[in-house]
N, C-alpha and C positions, 0 to 999 in steps of 0.2 A: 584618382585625382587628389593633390595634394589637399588637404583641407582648409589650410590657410588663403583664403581668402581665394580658392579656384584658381590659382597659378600652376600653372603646370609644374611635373615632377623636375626636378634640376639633375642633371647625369651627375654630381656626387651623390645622392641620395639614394640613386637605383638599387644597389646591393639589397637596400633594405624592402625591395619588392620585386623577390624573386618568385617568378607564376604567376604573380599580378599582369592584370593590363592597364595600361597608365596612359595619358598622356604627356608627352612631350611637344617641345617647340625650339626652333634655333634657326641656325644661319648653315645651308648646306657648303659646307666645305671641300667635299672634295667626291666623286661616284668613282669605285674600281668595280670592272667587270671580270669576273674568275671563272669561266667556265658556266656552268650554268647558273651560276650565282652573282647578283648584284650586290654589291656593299655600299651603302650611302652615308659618311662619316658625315654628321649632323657636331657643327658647336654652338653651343647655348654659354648662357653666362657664366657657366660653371665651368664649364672643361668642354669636354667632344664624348659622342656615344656613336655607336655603331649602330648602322640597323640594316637587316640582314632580309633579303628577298628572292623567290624563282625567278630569271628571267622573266619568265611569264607574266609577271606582274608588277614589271619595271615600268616605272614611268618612264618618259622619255622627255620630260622636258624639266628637269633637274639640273638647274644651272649655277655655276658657282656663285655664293652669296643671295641667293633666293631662300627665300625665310618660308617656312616650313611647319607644321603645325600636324604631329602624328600621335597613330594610337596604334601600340603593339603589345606585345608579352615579352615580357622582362626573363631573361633566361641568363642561365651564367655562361659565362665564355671568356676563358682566362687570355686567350688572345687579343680581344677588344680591350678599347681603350676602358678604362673602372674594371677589367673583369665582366662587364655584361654585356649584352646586347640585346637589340629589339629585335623578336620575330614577326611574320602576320603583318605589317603594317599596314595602314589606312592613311595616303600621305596626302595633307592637302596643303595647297600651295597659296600660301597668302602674300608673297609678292615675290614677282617671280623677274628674274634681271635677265634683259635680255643683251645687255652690252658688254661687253670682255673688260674683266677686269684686271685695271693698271698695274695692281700688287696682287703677287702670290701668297697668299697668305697661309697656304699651304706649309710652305720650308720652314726649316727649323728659325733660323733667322732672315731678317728683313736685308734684302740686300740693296734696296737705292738709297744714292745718296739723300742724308739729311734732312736738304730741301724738295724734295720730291717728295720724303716720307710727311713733311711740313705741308706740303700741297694740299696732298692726300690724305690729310690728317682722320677727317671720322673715315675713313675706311681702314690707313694705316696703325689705327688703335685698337682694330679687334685681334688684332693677332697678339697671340699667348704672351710675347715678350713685351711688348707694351701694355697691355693690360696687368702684368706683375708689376711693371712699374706705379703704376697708381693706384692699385691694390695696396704696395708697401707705403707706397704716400697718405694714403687713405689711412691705414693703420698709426702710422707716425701723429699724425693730427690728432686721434683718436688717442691714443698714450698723452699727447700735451693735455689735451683736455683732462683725461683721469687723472694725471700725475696732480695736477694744480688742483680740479675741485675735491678731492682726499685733504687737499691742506686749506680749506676753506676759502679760498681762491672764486671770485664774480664771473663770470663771462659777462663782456661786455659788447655792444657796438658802437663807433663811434664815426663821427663825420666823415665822408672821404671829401668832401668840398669843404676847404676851409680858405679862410681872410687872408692868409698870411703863410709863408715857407714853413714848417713844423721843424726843420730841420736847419735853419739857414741856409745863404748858399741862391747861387741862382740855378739850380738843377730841380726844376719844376712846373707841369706843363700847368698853363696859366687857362681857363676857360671861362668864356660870354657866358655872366653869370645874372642874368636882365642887365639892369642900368648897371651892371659892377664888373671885376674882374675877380674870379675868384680862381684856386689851386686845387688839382689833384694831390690828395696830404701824401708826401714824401713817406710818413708813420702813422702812427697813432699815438705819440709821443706825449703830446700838450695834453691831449684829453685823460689819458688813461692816468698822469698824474694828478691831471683835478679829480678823477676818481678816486685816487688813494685817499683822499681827505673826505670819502664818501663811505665807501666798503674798507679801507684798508688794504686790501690785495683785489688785485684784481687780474685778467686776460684778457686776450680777443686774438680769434684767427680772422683776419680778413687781408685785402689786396691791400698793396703800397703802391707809388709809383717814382718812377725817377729817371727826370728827365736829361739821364746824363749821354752826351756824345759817346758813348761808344761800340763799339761792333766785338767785342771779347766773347770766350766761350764760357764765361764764367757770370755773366749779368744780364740783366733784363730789364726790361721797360716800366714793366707790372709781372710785379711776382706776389705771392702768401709770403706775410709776415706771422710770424707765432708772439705775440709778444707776453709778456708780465710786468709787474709792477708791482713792490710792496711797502709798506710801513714798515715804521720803528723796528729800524736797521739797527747794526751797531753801523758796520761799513760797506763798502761793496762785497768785502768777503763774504756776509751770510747771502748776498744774491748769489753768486758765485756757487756756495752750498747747496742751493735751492736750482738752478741751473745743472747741477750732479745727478740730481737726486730725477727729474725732469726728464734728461735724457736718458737715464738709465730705465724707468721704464716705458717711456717711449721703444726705446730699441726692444723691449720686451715684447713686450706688445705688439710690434708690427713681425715679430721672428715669426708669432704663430701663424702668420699669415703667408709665410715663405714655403708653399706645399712643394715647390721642389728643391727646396733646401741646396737652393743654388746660392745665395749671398752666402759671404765673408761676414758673418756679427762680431760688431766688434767685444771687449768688454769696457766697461764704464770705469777706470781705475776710483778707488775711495781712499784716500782724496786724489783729486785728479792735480797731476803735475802742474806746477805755476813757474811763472820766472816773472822778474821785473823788466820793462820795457829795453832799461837800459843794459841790463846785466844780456839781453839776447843781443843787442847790438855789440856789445864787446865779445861775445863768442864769436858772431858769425865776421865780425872784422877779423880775431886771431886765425877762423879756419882760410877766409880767402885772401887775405896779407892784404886788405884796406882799410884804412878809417871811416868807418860809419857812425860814428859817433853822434852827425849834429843832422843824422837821417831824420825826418819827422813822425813817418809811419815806416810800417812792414811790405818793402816789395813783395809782388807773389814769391819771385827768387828765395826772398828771404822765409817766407812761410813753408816752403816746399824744403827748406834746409831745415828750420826747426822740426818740420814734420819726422825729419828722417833722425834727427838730433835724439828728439824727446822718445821715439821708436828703440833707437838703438843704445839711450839711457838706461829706458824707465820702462821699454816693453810697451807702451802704452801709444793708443791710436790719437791720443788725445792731450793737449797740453794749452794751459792759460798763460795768456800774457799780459801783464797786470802793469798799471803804471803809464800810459799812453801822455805823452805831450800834451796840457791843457789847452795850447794854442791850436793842438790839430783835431781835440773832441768840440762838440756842438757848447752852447752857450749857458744849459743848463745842467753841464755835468760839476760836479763837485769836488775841489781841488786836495792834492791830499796834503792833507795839515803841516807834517814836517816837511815835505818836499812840495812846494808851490808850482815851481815849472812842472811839475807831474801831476797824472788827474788821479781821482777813484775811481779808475777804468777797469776796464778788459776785453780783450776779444779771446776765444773760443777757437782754435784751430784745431780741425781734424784731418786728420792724414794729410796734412803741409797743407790745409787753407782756411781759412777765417769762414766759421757758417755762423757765427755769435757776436753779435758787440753786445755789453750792458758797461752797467756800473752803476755807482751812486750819483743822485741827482741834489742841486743844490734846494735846502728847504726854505729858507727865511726870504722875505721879500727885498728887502735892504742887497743882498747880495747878488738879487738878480735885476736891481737896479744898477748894479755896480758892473757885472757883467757883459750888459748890453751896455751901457756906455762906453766901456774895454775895449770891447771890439766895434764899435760904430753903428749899433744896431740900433735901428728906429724901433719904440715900443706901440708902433701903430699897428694893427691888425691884431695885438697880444693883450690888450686889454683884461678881459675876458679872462685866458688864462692867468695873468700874472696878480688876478685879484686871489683866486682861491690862498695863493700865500700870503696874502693882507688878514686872512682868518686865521693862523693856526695850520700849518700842515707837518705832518711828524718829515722824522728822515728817511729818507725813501730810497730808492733805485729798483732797476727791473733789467729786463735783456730783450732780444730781440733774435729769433731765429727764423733766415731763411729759410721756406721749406722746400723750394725746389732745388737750391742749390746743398742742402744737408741728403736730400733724395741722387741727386746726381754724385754726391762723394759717396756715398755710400754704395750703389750700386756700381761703379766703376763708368757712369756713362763719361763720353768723352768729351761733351757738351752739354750746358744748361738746358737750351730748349729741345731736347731729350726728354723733359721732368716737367715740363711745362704740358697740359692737354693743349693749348694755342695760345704758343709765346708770345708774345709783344718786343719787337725791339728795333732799333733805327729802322730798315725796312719792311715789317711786315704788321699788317694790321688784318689780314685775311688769312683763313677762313674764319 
């Protein structure tokens, strides 16, 4: 028995108790009968083991997905799955399915459509291919978190019900708050910057929400937001640095987790390619013989050509595009000095799509009086925040990374709620 805490032995670990008798436990996957031999492929959370028995002393009510709880001798057998397998066993049966089940989970890959596997979600998640995926998601989280507290970076938490839009905009579900009406926060935006005037840098992984109309394969309702936030900037380039530095090991981080070294990693260029907002609009006007000139933002079209642009330049999976229209970033980003119509922006695309927006954020108060009046915005709900810059708050910015959809470009899935364990989007709210 493992001695941590009496949890059974895990099938990566067996090699290391060959001639022992151990316990095991899992989910039976699949009985072949060979002649006079029984074989019972057992998967647990680790991978699958084999355990090996007479006839004679076959159960017979070992049914697929019946959870399992056994004690054999660990013996080597380069044919089984690790190299070993169980002999002798003692199987007992602690819950035992007697219904046919909807998915095979057997085959290499999952073959119903999407929505079926969405149906069937906690059953279509044990199988090997979905559980790498949030294994690597898992890992991904796990690198943000290290990469940031190494540079002395807070983890935070912060409100999901707040007074007011975080974000502007009316894409935000509104919820019966007692006698009030209050919102599912779009970000963690407002907060994490009256933090910097707290800690200085700070983070938070938690849900966002947004409640925008659409049915695309690329968005969701409520997804993980990875965000950051720091002080005494110079400009948005050092967020931009620190953003480099973040993803790189991230991706390291979640490689070691890749056991069958089935993903494409990418690498991190230093420094990672830039372009000016504008200067990408006049390339991709000269390759398609139109004027895009007084475009606001980046169509996906347009992401998917610089992807392939900055690839077949610069070699690189990865390329910033800096400079974004003020009029089309939110109300606290920070204008850039020589060029007013343009912000201290950026978004973050990998292999042709935006998984990033940051930038610098405006610091003085005066300015973010000036801003909400610019664009029509009531300072009702904002109180609260727009005080901390009545105290002193240094110059700031931070970024924001999806992590379902940085999960989905990375693994090649063909669809966001792929990345998601139970997505939220115009029609699903179950399981």
């Amino acid at each position: 028995m493992d001695p941590d805490f009496g949890f059974p032995i895990l099938s990566v670990n067996l090699l290391n108790h060959i001639g022992n008798t151990v316990r095991v436990s899992g989910w039976v996957q699949r009985v072949r009968r060979l002649g006079a031999l029984t074989f019972v492929v057992v998967r647990d959370p680790a991978g699958l083991l084999q355990v090996a028995m007479d006839r004679t002393d076959e159960r017979q009510d070992l049914t697929p997905e019946s959870v399992v709880v056994i004690r054999g001798q660990v013996v080597k057998e380069p044919r089984a799955p690790g190299g070993v397998e169980l002999r002798h066993p003692d199987i007992e049966v602690v819950s035992l399915v007697e219904d046919v089940v909807p998915i095979n989970l057997y085959t290499p890959a999952l073959a119903p459509h999407l929505n079926s596997l969405l149906d069937w979600r906690p059953l279509s998640l044990r199988h090997p291919s979905q559980r790498l995926i949030f294994r690597i998601q898992a890992a991904l989280a796990q690198g943000f978190r290290e990469s940031l507290r190494e540079k002395d970076f807070v983890e935070v938490h912060t409100p999901k019900l707040i007074a007011a839009a975080s974000e502007g905009g009316a894409d935000v579900f509104p919820v019966k708050y007692f006698e009030k009406t209050a919102y599912l926060a779009q970000s963690p935006q407002l907060y994490k910057q009256m933090m910097v005037g707290v800690f200085g840098r700070v983070f938070e992984v938690g849900p966002v929400f947004r409640a925008e109309p659409h049915a695309t394969s690329r968005h969701l309702s409520e997804y993980v937001s990875l965000d950051a936030e720091m002080g005494f900037i110079d400009n948005h380039r050092t967020v931009m640095g620190v953003l480099r530095h973040v993803l790189d090991v991230m991706l390291t981080v979640a490689a070691h987790h890749d056991g069958e070294n089935s993903i494409e990693w990418p690498m991190v260029p230093d420094p990672i390619p830039s372009l000016h907002f504008s200067q990408a609009l006049q390339l991709i006007s000269k390759a398609w013989g139109e004027d895009l000139g007084k475009e606001p933002d980046l169509s996906p079209a347009c992401e998917r050509w610089l992807g392939e642009w900055a690839k077949a330049r610069f070699g690189s999976d990865f390329l910033f595009v800096e400079g974004y229209p003020t009029s089309t970033r939110p109300f606290y980003t920070a204008r850039d000095p020589e060029q007013p119509l343009y912000s201290n922006s950026f978004d973050l695309l990998f292999r042709g799509q935006e998984i990033v927006t940051g930038g610098q954020r405006l610091h003085r108060y005066p300015d973010y009086v000036a801003a909400l009046a610019e664009r029509g915005m009531s300072a009702q709900g904002l109180e609260g925040y727009l005080r901390a810059f009545q105290f002193g708050m240094p110059a700031h910015g931070g970024f924001a990374i999806g992590l379902e959809r940085l999960t989905a470009r990375l693994l090649g899935l063909s669809n966001i709620r792929e990345a998601s364990l139970f997505p939220r989007d115009r029609t699903r709210l179950t399981p």
